[in-house]
C-alpha positions in Angstrom: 17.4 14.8 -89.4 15.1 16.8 -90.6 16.1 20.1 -91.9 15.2 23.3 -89.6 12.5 25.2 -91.8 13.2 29.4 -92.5 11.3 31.8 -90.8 8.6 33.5 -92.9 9.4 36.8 -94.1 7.5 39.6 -95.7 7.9 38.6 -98.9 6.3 35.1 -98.3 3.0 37.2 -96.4 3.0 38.9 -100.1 3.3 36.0 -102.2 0.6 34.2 -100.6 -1.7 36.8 -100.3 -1.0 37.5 -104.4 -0.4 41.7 -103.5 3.0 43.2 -102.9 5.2 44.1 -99.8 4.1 47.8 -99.5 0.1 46.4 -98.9 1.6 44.2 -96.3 4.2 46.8 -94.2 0.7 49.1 -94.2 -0.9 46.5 -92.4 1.7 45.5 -90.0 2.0 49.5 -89.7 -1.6 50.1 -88.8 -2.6 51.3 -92.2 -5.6 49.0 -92.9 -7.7 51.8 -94.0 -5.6 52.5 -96.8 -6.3 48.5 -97.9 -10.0 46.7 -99.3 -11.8 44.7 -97.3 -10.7 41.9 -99.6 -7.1 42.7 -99.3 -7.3 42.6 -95.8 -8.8 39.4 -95.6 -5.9 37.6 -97.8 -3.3 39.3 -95.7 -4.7 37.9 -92.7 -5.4 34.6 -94.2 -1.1 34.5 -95.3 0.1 35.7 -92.1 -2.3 32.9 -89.8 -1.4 30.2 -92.3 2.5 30.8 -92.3 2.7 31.9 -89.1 4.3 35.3 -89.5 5.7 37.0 -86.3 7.5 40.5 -87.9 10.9 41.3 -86.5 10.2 44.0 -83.6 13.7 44.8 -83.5 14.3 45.2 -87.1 11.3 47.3 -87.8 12.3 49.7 -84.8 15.2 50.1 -85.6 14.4 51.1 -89.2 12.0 53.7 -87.9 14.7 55.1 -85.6 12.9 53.4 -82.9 13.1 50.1 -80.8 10.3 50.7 -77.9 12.7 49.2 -75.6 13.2 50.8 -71.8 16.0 49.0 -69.9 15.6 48.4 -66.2 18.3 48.2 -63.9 17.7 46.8 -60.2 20.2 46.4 -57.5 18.4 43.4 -56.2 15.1 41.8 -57.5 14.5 39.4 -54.9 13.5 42.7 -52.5 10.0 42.6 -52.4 10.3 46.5 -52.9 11.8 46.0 -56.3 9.2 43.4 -57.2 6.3 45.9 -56.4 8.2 48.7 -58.1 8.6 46.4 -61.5 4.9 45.8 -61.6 3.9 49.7 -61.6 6.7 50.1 -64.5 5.5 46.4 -66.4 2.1 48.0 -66.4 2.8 51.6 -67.8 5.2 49.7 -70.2 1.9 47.9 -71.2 0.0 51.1 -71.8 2.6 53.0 -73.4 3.7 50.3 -75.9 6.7 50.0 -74.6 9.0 46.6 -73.7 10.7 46.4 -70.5 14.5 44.7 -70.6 14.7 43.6 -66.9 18.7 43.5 -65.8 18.9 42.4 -62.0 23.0 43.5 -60.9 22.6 41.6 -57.6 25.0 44.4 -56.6 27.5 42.9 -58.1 29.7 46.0 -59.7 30.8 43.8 -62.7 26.9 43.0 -63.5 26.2 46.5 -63.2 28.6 47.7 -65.8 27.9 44.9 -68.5 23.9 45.7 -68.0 24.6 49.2 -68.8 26.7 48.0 -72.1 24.2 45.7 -72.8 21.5 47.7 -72.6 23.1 50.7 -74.8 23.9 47.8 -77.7 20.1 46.9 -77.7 19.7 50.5 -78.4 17.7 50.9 -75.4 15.5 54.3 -75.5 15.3 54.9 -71.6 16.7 53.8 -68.7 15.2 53.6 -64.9 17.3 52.5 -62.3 16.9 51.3 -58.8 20.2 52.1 -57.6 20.8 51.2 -54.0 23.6 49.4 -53.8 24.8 50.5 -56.9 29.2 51.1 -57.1 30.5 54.6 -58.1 31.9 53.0 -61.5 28.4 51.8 -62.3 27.1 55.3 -61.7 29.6 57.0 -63.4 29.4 54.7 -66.4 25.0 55.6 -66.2 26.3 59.5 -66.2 28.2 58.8 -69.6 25.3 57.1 -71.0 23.5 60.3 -72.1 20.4 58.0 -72.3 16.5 59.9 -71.2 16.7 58.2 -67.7 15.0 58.2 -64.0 16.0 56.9 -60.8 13.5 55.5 -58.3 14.6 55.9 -54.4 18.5 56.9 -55.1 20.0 60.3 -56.5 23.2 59.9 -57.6 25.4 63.2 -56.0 26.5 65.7 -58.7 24.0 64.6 -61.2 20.6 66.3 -62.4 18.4 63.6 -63.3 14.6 63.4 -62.4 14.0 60.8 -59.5 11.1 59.1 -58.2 10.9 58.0 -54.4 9.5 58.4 -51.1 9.0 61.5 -48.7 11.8 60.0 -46.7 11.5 62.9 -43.7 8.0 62.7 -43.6 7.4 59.0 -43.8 10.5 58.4 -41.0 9.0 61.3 -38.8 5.4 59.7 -38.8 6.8 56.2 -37.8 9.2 58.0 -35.1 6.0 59.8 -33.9 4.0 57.0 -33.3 6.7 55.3 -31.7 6.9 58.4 -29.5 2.5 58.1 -28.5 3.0 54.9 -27.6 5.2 55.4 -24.9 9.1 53.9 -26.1 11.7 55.8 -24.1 14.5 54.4 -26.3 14.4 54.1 -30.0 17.1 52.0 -32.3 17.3 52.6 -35.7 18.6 49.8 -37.4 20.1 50.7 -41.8 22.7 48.9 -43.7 25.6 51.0 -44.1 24.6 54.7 -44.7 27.4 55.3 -47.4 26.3 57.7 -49.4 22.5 56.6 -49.9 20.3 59.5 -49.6 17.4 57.4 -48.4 19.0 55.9 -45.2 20.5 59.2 -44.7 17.8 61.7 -45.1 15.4 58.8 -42.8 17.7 58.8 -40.2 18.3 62.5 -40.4 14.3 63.0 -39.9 14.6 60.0 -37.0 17.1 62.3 -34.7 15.3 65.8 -35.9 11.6 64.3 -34.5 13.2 63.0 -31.2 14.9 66.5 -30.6 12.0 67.7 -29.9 11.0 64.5 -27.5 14.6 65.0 -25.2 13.3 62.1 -22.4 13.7 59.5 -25.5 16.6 58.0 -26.1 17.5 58.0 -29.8 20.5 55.9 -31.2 21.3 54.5 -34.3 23.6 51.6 -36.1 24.2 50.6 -38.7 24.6 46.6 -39.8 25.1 44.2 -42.6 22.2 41.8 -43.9 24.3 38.5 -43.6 26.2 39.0 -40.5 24.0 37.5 -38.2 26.7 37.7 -34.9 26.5 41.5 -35.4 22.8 41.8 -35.8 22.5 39.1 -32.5 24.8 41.4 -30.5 23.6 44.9 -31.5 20.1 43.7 -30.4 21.5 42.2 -27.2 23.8 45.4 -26.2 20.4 48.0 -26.9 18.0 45.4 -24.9 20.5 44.8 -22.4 21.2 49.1 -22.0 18.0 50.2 -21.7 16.2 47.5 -19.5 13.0 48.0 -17.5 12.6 50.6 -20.2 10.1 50.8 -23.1 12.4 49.9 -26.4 11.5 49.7 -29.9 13.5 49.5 -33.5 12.9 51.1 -36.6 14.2 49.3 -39.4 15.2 50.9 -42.7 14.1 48.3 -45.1 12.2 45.4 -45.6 15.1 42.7 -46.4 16.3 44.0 -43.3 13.1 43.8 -41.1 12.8 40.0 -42.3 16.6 39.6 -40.9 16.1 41.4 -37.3 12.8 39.7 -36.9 14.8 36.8 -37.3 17.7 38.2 -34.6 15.1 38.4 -32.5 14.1 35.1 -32.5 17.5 33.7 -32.3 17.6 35.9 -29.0 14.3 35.0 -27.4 13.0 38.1 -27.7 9.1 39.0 -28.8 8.4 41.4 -30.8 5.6 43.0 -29.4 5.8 42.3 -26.0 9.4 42.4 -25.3 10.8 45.2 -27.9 8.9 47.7 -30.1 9.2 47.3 -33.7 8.6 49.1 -37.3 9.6 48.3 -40.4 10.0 50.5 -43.4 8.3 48.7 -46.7 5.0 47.2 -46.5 5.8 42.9 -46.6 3.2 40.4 -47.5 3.7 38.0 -44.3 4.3 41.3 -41.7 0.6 40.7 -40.5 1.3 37.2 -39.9 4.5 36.8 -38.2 3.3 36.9 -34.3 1.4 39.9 -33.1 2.3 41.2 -36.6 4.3 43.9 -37.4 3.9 46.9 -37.9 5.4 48.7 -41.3 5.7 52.4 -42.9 4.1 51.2 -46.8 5.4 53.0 -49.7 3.0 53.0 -52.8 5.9 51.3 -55.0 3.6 50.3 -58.0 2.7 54.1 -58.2 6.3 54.9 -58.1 7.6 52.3 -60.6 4.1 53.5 -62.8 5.3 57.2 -62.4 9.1 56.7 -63.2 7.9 54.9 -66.7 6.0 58.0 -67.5 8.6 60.3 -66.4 11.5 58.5 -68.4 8.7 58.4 -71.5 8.3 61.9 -70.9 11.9 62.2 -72.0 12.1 60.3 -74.6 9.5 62.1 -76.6 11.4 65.3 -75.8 10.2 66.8 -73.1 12.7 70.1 -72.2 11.0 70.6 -68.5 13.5 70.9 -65.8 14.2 67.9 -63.9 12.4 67.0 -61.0 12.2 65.0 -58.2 8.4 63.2 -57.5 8.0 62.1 -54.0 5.5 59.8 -52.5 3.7 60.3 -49.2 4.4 56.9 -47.1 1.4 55.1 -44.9 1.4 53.7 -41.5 -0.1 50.5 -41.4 -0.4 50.0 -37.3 0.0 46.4 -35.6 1.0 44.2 -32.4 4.3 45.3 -32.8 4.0 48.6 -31.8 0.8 48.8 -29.6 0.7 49.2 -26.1 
């Protein structure tokens, strides 16, 4: 067997370019103008004919430094937290800086070995999409004392600067338009509310606009992805309550539009011309699935882009007091909802 050859250190780069180590840390450090023309050449002669990739991680973390931001996401299968990556995968780009994706699938035990992981790779920010996050994983994030920004979640009793949606004005424009095109009874439709400030302060804004329309019906429940007889029957019961009226659901999220447009398929009933529907979260295949549906879009790349600078922000030792950047929400109008 043949033996496994050593990786190429610094010293080899020096040997073969006949100079010394300091010549070559300059020009892995960006110092070439401190180097000849001639030098330069032999350096970058060694390095392509050995092959030399320098440890990131060691040179960081002799400078005090690793460039590393982790990422924690409840679930990266939601085609939120896909958009929102990009945004922060592109300011990493800019900002030299290397994203460490960890994906808890809200699984509380993944959540708190992420966090531990991340802290042993000496991690120098953290942003966290936290819905669906347990109180021992937030509590654990409190402790971590790490720069740190959370996109579309505050976590109660703790200041930290968050990135997310105008959640009363993005539920009162769908609810409006709901309203102009002449629904008399309104569902919304969340996953448990718990203590999630977006599903709270959405359906808050929801009841608050239809107070000031008293002949629509408002109501509101609240319903678990997977349990398809629950999502089959709380569709039945609304349908079934307010017939030969003009109905219509608002759902919270996209994973859970995708699930009631399923319901109501498993029901026979058409979205469009049977029941009223809008989905928060903009979703690739929303303009293709029947008369399309119609969605409140949330500029998630801008977000994920904007909680990368905030959390960078941080790092580099910015004192300003923490804040909270929200993003205005856009209705993007189809079949779903017309009359």
């Amino acid at each position: 067997m043949t033996p496994k050859t050593s990786r190429p250190t610094i010293s080899d780069v020096a040997r073969a370019a006949k100079t010394g180590k300091t010549s070559v840390s300059r020009y892995l450090n960006g110092e070439k103008q401190l180097l000849s023309d001639d030098l330069l050449a032999r350096i970058e002669q060694a390095i392509a004919e050995l092959d030399y990739r320098p440890n990131q991680m060691a040179r960081g973390l002799k400078r005090g430094r690793t460039r590393l931001i982790g990422l924690i996401i409840a679930d990266i299968t939601n085609p939120y937290s896909v958009d929102v990556l990009s945004g922060i995968e592109a300011a990493c780009r800019e900002k030299g800086f290397t994203p460490l994706v960890c994906n808890t699938n809200n699984e509380v035990d993944q959540e708190l070995h992420y966090l531990d992981l991340l802290r042993s790779y000496q991690v120098e920010g953290i942003v966290v999409n936290a819905v669906g996050m347990r109180e021992e994983g937030l509590n654990r994030l409190q402790q971590s004392a790490l720069p740190m920004v959370l996109i579309d979640r505050k976590i109660p009793d703790f200041a930290c600067d968050v990135v997310g949606l105008d959640n009363t004005q993005a539920a009162t424009t769908a609810t409006e338009h709901l309203v102009s095109q002449g629904f008399e009874a309104i569902l919304f439709l969340s996953e448990p509310l718990g203590t999630v400030n977006t599903r709270r302060e959405r359906l808050a804004a929801f009841y608050h606009t239809l107070g000031r329309h008293p002949g629509v019906q408002a109501q509101n429940a609240e319903v678990t992805l997977h349990d398809s007889d629950l999502l089959d029957t709380t569709l039945r019961q609304f349908h079934t309550a307010h017939r030969g009226m003009r109905k219509a659901l608002i759902t919270a999220n996209g994973a859970l539009t995708l699930h009631i447009a399923r319901a109501l398929k498993r029901i026979g009933l058409n979205w469009g011309a049977d029941i009223g529907l809008l989905g928060f979260d903009e979703l690739e295949w929303a303009e293709l699935a029947g008369v399309g549906i119609t969605t409140l879009k949330q500029p998630t790349w801008q977000m994920g882009y904007a909680a990368l600078e905030q959390v960078v922000k941080r790092i580099e030792g910015s004192q300003e007091a923490v804040r909270e950047q929200v993003f205005s929400g856009e209705l993007v109008v189809r079949g779903s909802t017309s009359r």
